[in-house]
C-alpha positions, -999 to +999 in steps of 0.1 A: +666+877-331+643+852-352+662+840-380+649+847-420+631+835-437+619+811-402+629+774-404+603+744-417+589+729-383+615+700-388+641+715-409+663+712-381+662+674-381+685+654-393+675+635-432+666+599-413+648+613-384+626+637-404+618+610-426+610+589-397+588+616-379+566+620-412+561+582-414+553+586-380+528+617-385+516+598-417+507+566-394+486+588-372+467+602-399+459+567-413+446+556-383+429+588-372+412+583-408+404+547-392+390+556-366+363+580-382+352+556-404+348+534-376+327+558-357+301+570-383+301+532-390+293+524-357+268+557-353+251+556-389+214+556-386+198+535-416+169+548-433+132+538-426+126+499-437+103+497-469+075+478-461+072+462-493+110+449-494+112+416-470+153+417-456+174+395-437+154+380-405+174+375-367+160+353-346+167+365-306+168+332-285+149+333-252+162+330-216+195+310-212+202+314-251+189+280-264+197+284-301+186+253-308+150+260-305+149+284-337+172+259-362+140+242-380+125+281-383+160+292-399+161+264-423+128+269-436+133+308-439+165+300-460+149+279-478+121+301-492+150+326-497+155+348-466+185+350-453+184+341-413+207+348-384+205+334-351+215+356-319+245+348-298+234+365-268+260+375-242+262+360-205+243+331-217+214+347-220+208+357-188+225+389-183+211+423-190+187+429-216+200+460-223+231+443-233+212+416-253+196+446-271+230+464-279+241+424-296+209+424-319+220+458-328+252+445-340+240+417-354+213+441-370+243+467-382+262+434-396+235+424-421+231+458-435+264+464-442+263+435-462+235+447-481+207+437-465+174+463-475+155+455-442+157+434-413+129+415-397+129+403-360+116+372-344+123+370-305+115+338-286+101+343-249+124+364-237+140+370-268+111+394-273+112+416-242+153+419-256+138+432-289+113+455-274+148+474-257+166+471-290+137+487-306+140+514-283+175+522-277+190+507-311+205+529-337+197+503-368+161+501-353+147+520-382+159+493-404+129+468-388+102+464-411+086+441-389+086+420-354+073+387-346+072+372-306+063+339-291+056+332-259+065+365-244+067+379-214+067+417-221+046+429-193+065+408-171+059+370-157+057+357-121+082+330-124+106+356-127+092+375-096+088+344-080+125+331-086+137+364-069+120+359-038+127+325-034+159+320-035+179+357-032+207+359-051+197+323-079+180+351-102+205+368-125+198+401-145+172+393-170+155+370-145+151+401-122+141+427-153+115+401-164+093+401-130+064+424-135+067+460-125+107+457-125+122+494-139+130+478-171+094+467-182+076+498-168+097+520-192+085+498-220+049+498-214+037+501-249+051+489-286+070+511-304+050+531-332+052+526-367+067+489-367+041+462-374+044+437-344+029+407-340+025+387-305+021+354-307+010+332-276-006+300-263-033+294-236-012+265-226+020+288-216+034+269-183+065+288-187+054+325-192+025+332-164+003+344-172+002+341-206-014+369-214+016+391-209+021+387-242-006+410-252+017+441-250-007+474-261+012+484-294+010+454-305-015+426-327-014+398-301-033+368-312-036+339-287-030+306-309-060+287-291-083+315-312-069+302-344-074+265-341-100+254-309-080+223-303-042+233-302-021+221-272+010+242-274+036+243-248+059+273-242+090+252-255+071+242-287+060+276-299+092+280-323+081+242-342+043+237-341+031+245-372+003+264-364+029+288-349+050+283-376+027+293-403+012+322-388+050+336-386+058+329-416+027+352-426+036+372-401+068+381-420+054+381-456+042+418-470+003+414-464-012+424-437-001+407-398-024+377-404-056+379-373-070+351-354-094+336-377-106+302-371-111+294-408-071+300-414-065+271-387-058+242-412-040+262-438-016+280-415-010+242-402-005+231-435+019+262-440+039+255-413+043+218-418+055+222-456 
Protein backbone atom coordinates (compact mmCIF):
# COMPACT_ATOMS: atom_id res chain seq x y z
CA UNK A 1 0.00 0.00 0.00
CA UNK A 2 1.29 3.61 -1.08
CA UNK A 3 2.38 5.42 1.84
CA UNK A 4 0.57 9.03 3.00
CA UNK A 5 0.75 11.71 2.21
CA UNK A 6 3.38 10.22 -1.01
CA UNK A 7 7.09 11.02 -0.61
CA UNK A 8 8.93 14.30 -2.49
CA UNK A 9 10.61 12.67 -5.66
CA UNK A 10 13.92 12.80 -3.64
CA UNK A 11 12.83 12.77 -0.16
CA UNK A 12 14.36 9.55 0.20
CA UNK A 13 17.87 10.80 -0.45
CA UNK A 14 20.15 11.36 1.81
CA UNK A 15 20.92 15.66 2.74
CA UNK A 16 24.37 15.74 0.54
CA UNK A 17 23.12 13.66 -2.33
CA UNK A 18 19.80 15.64 -2.78
CA UNK A 19 21.72 18.70 -2.64
CA UNK A 20 24.04 17.35 -5.17
CA UNK A 21 21.18 16.01 -7.56
CA UNK A 22 19.56 19.71 -7.51
CA UNK A 23 22.93 21.29 -8.47
CA UNK A 24 22.95 18.75 -10.82
CA UNK A 25 19.26 19.34 -12.24
CA UNK A 26 20.06 23.21 -11.78
CA UNK A 27 23.28 22.74 -14.19
CA UNK A 28 21.05 21.20 -16.81
CA UNK A 29 18.59 23.84 -16.73
CA UNK A 30 21.37 26.56 -17.14
CA UNK A 31 22.64 25.04 -20.06
CA UNK A 32 19.40 23.94 -21.52
CA UNK A 33 18.66 27.87 -21.13
CA UNK A 34 22.08 28.08 -23.07
CA UNK A 35 21.36 26.34 -25.59
CA UNK A 36 18.02 28.13 -26.57
CA UNK A 37 19.49 31.24 -26.69
CA UNK A 38 22.01 29.79 -28.85
CA UNK A 39 19.50 28.48 -31.31
CA UNK A 40 17.18 31.47 -31.82
CA UNK A 41 20.52 33.26 -32.03
CA UNK A 42 21.74 31.20 -34.52
CA UNK A 43 18.00 30.98 -36.35
CA UNK A 44 16.91 34.73 -35.91
CA UNK A 45 15.85 36.29 -39.16
CA UNK A 46 16.79 40.13 -39.13
CA UNK A 47 14.41 42.56 -40.45
CA UNK A 48 14.41 43.99 -44.03
CA UNK A 49 17.61 46.43 -44.49
CA UNK A 50 16.53 50.28 -44.78
CA UNK A 51 17.68 51.50 -47.77
CA UNK A 52 18.44 54.86 -46.52
CA UNK A 53 20.76 53.48 -43.52
CA UNK A 54 24.30 52.50 -45.07
CA UNK A 55 25.67 49.44 -42.43
CA UNK A 56 28.78 47.58 -41.94
CA UNK A 57 30.21 46.39 -45.59
CA UNK A 58 32.00 42.45 -46.09
CA UNK A 59 34.13 42.07 -48.63
CA UNK A 60 34.05 38.13 -50.00
CA UNK A 61 37.58 37.45 -51.59
CA UNK A 62 37.57 35.60 -54.91
CA UNK A 63 38.93 32.06 -55.74
CA UNK A 64 41.91 30.87 -53.53
CA UNK A 65 40.87 33.58 -50.80
CA UNK A 66 43.45 36.42 -51.68
CA UNK A 67 42.59 38.88 -48.97
CA UNK A 68 45.04 40.98 -49.91
CA UNK A 69 43.33 42.27 -53.01
CA UNK A 70 40.44 44.10 -51.03
CA UNK A 71 42.93 45.90 -48.11
CA UNK A 72 43.22 49.43 -50.10
CA UNK A 73 39.11 49.08 -50.58
CA UNK A 74 38.81 48.43 -46.70
CA UNK A 75 40.97 51.24 -45.69
CA UNK A 76 39.23 53.69 -47.61
CA UNK A 77 35.70 52.45 -46.54
CA UNK A 78 36.92 52.93 -42.88
CA UNK A 79 38.04 55.84 -43.57
CA UNK A 80 34.95 57.58 -44.81
CA UNK A 81 33.33 55.84 -41.72
CA UNK A 82 32.04 52.31 -42.69
CA UNK A 83 32.91 49.84 -40.86
CA UNK A 84 34.58 46.89 -43.25
CA UNK A 85 35.20 43.17 -42.79
CA UNK A 86 37.08 41.04 -44.89
CA UNK A 87 35.96 37.18 -45.42
CA UNK A 88 38.08 34.30 -44.22
CA UNK A 89 36.72 31.84 -46.53
CA UNK A 90 37.06 28.19 -45.58
CA UNK A 91 39.28 25.53 -47.65
CA UNK A 92 41.19 28.31 -48.98
CA UNK A 93 38.83 29.43 -50.99
CA UNK A 94 38.31 26.78 -53.09
CA UNK A 95 35.94 24.50 -51.46
CA UNK A 96 32.22 24.69 -51.72
CA UNK A 97 30.47 27.72 -52.34
CA UNK A 98 27.76 26.70 -50.35
CA UNK A 99 30.07 26.57 -47.57
CA UNK A 100 31.59 30.00 -48.44
CA UNK A 101 27.94 31.26 -48.39
CA UNK A 102 27.10 29.74 -44.79
CA UNK A 103 30.82 31.88 -43.61
CA UNK A 104 29.43 35.30 -45.02
CA UNK A 105 26.42 34.39 -43.12
CA UNK A 106 28.28 34.23 -40.00
CA UNK A 107 30.31 36.90 -40.65
CA UNK A 108 26.92 38.71 -41.69
CA UNK A 109 25.15 37.48 -38.14
CA UNK A 110 28.46 38.77 -36.36
CA UNK A 111 28.13 42.41 -37.42
CA UNK A 112 24.57 42.68 -36.48
CA UNK A 113 24.79 41.50 -33.28
CA UNK A 114 27.11 44.11 -32.67
CA UNK A 115 24.74 46.61 -33.81
CA UNK A 116 25.18 46.95 -37.18
CA UNK A 117 21.67 48.48 -38.99
CA UNK A 118 22.47 46.90 -42.42
CA UNK A 119 25.11 45.16 -44.17
CA UNK A 120 26.43 45.75 -47.65
CA UNK A 121 28.26 43.09 -49.72
CA UNK A 122 31.14 43.43 -52.18
CA UNK A 123 32.29 39.99 -53.70
CA UNK A 124 35.38 39.85 -55.83
CA UNK A 125 35.34 37.27 -58.86
CA UNK A 126 34.27 34.57 -57.31
CA UNK A 127 33.53 36.09 -54.22
CA UNK A 128 30.30 37.14 -56.02
CA UNK A 129 28.95 33.88 -57.29
CA UNK A 130 29.57 32.94 -53.09
CA UNK A 131 27.27 35.99 -52.44
CA UNK A 132 24.68 35.16 -54.94
CA UNK A 133 24.26 31.48 -52.75
CA UNK A 134 24.43 33.41 -49.49
CA UNK A 135 21.68 35.61 -50.81
CA UNK A 136 19.73 32.72 -51.36
CA UNK A 137 20.17 30.29 -48.75
CA UNK A 138 21.29 32.83 -45.81
CA UNK A 139 19.12 33.59 -42.86
CA UNK A 140 20.67 37.30 -42.31
CA UNK A 141 20.19 37.85 -46.12
CA UNK A 142 17.38 40.30 -45.39
CA UNK A 143 19.83 42.38 -43.61
CA UNK A 144 21.65 43.35 -47.33
CA UNK A 145 20.77 46.62 -48.45
CA UNK A 146 22.84 46.31 -51.27
CA UNK A 147 25.56 44.12 -53.42
CA UNK A 148 28.41 45.16 -55.35
CA UNK A 149 30.66 42.40 -57.84
CA UNK A 150 33.73 42.63 -59.82
CA UNK A 151 34.86 40.60 -62.23
CA UNK A 152 32.35 37.93 -61.84
CA UNK A 153 31.68 34.86 -63.16
CA UNK A 154 27.97 34.22 -62.17
CA UNK A 155 26.77 32.56 -65.27
CA UNK A 156 29.78 30.52 -65.09
CA UNK A 157 33.46 30.89 -66.88
CA UNK A 158 35.33 28.46 -69.20
CA UNK A 159 38.51 28.40 -67.39
CA UNK A 160 36.70 26.60 -64.88
CA UNK A 161 35.17 24.17 -67.40
CA UNK A 162 38.25 24.00 -69.01
CA UNK A 163 40.42 23.18 -65.80
CA UNK A 164 37.98 20.14 -65.23
CA UNK A 165 38.60 18.57 -68.42
CA UNK A 166 42.07 18.99 -68.57
CA UNK A 167 43.41 17.76 -65.91
CA UNK A 168 40.66 15.33 -63.83
CA UNK A 169 40.91 15.57 -60.46
CA UNK A 170 43.41 19.47 -60.30
CA UNK A 171 39.84 21.30 -60.11
CA UNK A 172 38.55 21.36 -56.56
CA UNK A 173 34.81 22.25 -55.59
CA UNK A 174 34.27 25.84 -56.55
CA UNK A 175 36.43 25.35 -59.60
CA UNK A 176 33.87 22.66 -60.76
CA UNK A 177 30.58 24.83 -59.57
CA UNK A 178 32.01 27.76 -61.47
CA UNK A 179 32.04 25.98 -65.10
CA UNK A 180 28.95 27.08 -66.96
CA UNK A 181 25.87 24.93 -66.69
CA UNK A 182 27.30 23.15 -63.45
CA UNK A 183 24.03 22.44 -60.96
CA UNK A 184 25.08 25.14 -58.76
CA UNK A 185 24.88 28.09 -61.29
CA UNK A 186 21.70 26.80 -63.11
CA UNK A 187 19.75 27.07 -59.82
CA UNK A 188 20.89 30.64 -59.64
CA UNK A 189 20.04 31.88 -62.89
CA UNK A 190 18.71 35.25 -61.97
CA UNK A 191 19.42 37.98 -59.02
CA UNK A 192 17.58 37.82 -56.18
CA UNK A 193 14.56 40.46 -56.03
CA UNK A 194 14.45 43.32 -54.05
CA UNK A 195 18.32 43.88 -53.29
CA UNK A 196 19.88 46.50 -55.51
CA UNK A 197 22.97 44.72 -57.19
CA UNK A 198 25.43 46.09 -59.14
CA UNK A 199 27.90 44.09 -61.55
CA UNK A 200 30.83 45.48 -62.24
CA UNK A 201 33.13 44.17 -65.14
CA UNK A 202 35.95 44.93 -67.67
CA UNK A 203 36.35 44.12 -71.41
CA UNK A 204 39.84 43.29 -70.63
CA UNK A 205 38.79 40.17 -68.19
CA UNK A 206 41.57 37.48 -69.07
CA UNK A 207 40.66 35.65 -66.02
CA UNK A 208 36.78 35.45 -66.10
CA UNK A 209 35.89 34.27 -69.94
CA UNK A 210 33.93 35.54 -71.17
CA UNK A 211 33.47 38.51 -69.50
CA UNK A 212 30.28 39.09 -69.98
CA UNK A 213 29.16 36.53 -67.46
CA UNK A 214 28.99 39.07 -65.30
CA UNK A 215 25.91 40.42 -66.67
CA UNK A 216 23.74 38.19 -64.43
CA UNK A 217 19.66 39.16 -65.36
CA UNK A 218 18.64 40.60 -61.88
CA UNK A 219 21.19 42.58 -61.94
CA UNK A 220 22.66 46.48 -63.16
CA UNK A 221 25.76 45.26 -64.90
CA UNK A 222 27.87 48.01 -66.31
CA UNK A 223 30.94 47.01 -68.26
CA UNK A 224 33.79 49.66 -67.08
CA UNK A 225 35.03 50.21 -70.84
CA UNK A 226 31.39 52.08 -71.27
CA UNK A 227 32.26 54.45 -68.56
CA UNK A 228 35.70 55.61 -69.62
CA UNK A 229 36.68 54.56 -73.65
CA UNK A 230 40.20 54.16 -72.80
CA UNK A 231 40.43 52.00 -69.53
CA UNK A 232 42.73 48.88 -69.59
CA UNK A 233 41.65 46.86 -66.55
CA UNK A 234 42.78 43.49 -65.82
CA UNK A 235 40.76 40.97 -63.70
CA UNK A 236 43.38 41.19 -60.75
CA UNK A 237 43.10 45.10 -60.80
CA UNK A 238 39.41 45.52 -60.54
CA UNK A 239 39.46 45.84 -56.53
CA UNK A 240 42.26 49.10 -57.04
CA UNK A 241 41.73 50.99 -60.33
CA UNK A 242 39.98 53.87 -59.45
CA UNK A 243 37.59 53.93 -61.94
CA UNK A 244 36.39 50.69 -60.28
CA UNK A 245 36.88 52.04 -57.13
CA UNK A 246 34.73 55.00 -57.46
CA UNK A 247 31.92 53.57 -59.12
CA UNK A 248 31.78 51.15 -55.93
CA UNK A 249 31.97 53.43 -53.71
CA UNK A 250 28.77 54.97 -55.43
CA UNK A 251 27.61 51.90 -55.69
CA UNK A 252 27.34 51.66 -51.90
CA UNK A 253 26.19 55.20 -51.16
CA UNK A 254 22.11 55.75 -50.83
CA UNK A 255 21.45 57.27 -54.53
CA UNK A 256 20.69 55.42 -57.08
CA UNK A 257 23.32 52.29 -58.47
CA UNK A 258 25.42 54.78 -60.53
CA UNK A 259 24.92 53.74 -64.81
CA UNK A 260 27.55 53.77 -67.36
CA UNK A 261 27.71 57.25 -68.35
CA UNK A 262 30.76 58.43 -70.11
CA UNK A 263 30.53 61.94 -68.73
CA UNK A 264 31.03 60.40 -64.97
CA UNK A 265 34.45 58.83 -66.34
CA UNK A 266 36.94 61.41 -64.82
CA UNK A 267 35.02 62.14 -61.64
CA UNK A 268 34.43 58.47 -60.64
CA UNK A 269 38.47 58.32 -61.36
CA UNK A 270 39.02 61.17 -59.33
CA UNK A 271 36.69 59.38 -56.61
CA UNK A 272 38.47 56.51 -56.45
CA UNK A 273 41.90 57.92 -56.45
CA UNK A 274 41.12 60.34 -53.34
Amino acid sequence: MASWPPRAPLGGLAPRRRAFVLALLGVGAVLLVLIGIAVAREYRVPPPADPAVPGAVVLVPGYGGNRAAFIALTERLRAEGRRSVIVELPSGGTGDLVTQAATIDDTVRGLLDEGAPSVDVVGYSAGGVATRVYLDRGRTAPAVRRVVTLGSPLQGAELAAAGGALVPGACPRACQQLAPGSALLTGLATAPAGVPWLSLWTADDETVTPPDSAELPGTDAVRLQDVCSDATIPHSRLPVDPLAVGLVLRGLGTGPLPTADPDACDALRDEGRS
